[in-house]
C-alpha positions in Angstrom: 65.6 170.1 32.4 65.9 170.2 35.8 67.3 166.8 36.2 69.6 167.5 34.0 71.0 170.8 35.6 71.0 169.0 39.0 73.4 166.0 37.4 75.8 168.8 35.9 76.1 170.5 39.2 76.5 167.0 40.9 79.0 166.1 38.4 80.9 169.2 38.9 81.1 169.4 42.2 82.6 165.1 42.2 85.1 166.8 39.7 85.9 169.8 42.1 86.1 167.9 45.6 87.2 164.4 44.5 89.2 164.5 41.8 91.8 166.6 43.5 92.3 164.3 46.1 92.8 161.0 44.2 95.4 162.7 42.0 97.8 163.1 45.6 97.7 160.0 46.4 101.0 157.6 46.5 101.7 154.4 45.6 103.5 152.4 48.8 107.1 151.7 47.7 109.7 149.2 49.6 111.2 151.5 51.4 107.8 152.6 52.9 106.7 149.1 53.5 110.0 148.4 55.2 110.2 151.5 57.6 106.9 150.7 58.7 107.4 147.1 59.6 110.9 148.1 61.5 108.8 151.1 63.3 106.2 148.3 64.7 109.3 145.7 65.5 110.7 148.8 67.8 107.2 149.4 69.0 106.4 145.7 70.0 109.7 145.5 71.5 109.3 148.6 73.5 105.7 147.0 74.6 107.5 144.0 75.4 109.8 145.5 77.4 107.0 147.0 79.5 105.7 143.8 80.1 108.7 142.4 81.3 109.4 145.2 83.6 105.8 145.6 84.5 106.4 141.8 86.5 108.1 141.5 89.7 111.2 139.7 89.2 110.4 137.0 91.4 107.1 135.7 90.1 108.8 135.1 86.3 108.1 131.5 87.0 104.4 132.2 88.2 101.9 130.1 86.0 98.5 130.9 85.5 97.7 127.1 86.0 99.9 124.0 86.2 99.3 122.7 82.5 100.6 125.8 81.0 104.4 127.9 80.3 105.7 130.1 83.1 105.7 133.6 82.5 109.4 133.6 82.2 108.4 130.2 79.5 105.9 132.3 77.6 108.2 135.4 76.6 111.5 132.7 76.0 108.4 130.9 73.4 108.2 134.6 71.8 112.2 135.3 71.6 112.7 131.8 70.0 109.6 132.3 68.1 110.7 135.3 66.8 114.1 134.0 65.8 112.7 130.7 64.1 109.9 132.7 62.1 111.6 135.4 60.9 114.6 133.8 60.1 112.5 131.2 58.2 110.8 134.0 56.3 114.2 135.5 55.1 116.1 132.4 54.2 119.1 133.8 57.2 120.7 132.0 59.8 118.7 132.1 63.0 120.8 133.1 65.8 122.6 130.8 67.6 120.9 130.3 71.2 118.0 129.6 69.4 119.2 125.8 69.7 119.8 125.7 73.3 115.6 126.0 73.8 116.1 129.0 76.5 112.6 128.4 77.0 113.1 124.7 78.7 116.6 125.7 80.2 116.3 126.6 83.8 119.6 128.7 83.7 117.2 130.9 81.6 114.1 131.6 83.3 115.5 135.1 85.4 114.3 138.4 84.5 117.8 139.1 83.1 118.1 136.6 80.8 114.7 136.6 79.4 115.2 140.5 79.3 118.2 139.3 76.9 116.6 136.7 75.0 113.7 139.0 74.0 115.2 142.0 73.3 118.3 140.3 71.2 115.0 138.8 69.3 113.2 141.6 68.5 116.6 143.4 67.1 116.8 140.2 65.1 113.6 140.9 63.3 114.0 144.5 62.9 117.6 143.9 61.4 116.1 141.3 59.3 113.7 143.5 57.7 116.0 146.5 57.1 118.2 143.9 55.7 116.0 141.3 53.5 115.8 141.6 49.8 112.3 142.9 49.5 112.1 141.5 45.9 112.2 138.2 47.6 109.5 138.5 49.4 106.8 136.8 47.0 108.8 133.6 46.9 106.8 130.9 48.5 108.5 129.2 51.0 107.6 126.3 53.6 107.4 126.2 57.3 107.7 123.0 58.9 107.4 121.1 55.7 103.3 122.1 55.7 102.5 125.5 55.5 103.2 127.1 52.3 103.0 131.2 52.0 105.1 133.7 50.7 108.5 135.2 52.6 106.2 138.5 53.2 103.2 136.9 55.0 105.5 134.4 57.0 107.1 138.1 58.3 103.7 139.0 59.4 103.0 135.6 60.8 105.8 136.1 63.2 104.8 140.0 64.2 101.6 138.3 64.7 102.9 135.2 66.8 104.8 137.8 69.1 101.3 139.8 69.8 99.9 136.9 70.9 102.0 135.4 72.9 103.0 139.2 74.9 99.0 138.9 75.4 98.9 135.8 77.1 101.1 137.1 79.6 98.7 139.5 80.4 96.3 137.2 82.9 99.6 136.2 84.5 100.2 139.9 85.5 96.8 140.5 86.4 97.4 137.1 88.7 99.6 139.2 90.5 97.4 142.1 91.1 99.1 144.5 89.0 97.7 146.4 86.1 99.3 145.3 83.1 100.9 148.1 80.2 98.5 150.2 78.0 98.2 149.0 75.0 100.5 150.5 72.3 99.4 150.8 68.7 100.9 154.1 67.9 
């Protein structure tokens, strides 16, 4: 009998404290989905931003070692990245310096036009997902005729291939005996 009491209360007490809480809980919509995915485009960019200020002007074409991009190389291979990806995930036209390769051009390897080139990139994406057809986003779709996924992950492909390239750049600052930005996931 005293099992059995002992389940009730249990089982009452589950009703009282859980029950309540699962019935306020919300489905995500779009629009949710969307605002959040602008909010950490204007985050990253914001962090990106840092980054760029955060290195002297004149070491933009410092390289860690030989074999690999400049730091002025490794954020114009973010800004194009950002541009190709996203625009591949939402079926748009890219923008159009995205086929001048700003990241092989020497007339764009100064802070000020790698300042431009990223930040005009990271509007891109944001405007692109305010602005893409959300009930698109399951269609599958092909990136460099191999990699099949739908328009939604290929969006967080490219959030992702920004993160890591704004990471790479962080030895190259360290290189110069500065302490790069605090990290910024809020």
């Amino acid at each position: 009998m005293r099992k059995i009491i002992s389940l009730v209360v249990l089982f009452q007490l589950a009703f009282i404290f859980v029950l309540p809480f699962k019935s306020f809980s919300q489905s995500l919509t779009t629009a949710d989905i969307k605002a959040q995915m602008v909010k950490d485009w204007e985050r990253a960019k914001a962090y990106t931003v840092e980054y760029l200020n955060t290195m002297p002007a004149d070491k933009y074409s410092v390289r860690a070692v030989d074999s690999i991009r400049s730091f002025a190389q490794q954020m114009l291979h973010l800004a194009s990245g950002n541009v190709f990806l996203m625009s591949s995930a939402t079926g748009d036209k890219p923008l159009a310096w995205i086929m001048s390769d700003p990241e092989h051009r020497a007339s764009s390897q100064s802070k000020d036009s790698v300042m431009y080139y990223v930040t005009t990139s990271y509007d891109y994406c944001s405007n692109q997902v305010k602005n893409s057809d959300a009930s698109k986003w399951g269609e599958n779709t092909k990136l460099f005729n191999r990699f099949e996924q739908t328009r939604f992950a290929l969006m967080n492909k490219t959030f992702e291939h920004q993160g890591h390239h704004r990471g790479q750049t962080t030895i190259y600052i360290r290189l110069q005996g500065i302490k790069p930005p605090e990290e910024k996931l809020f």
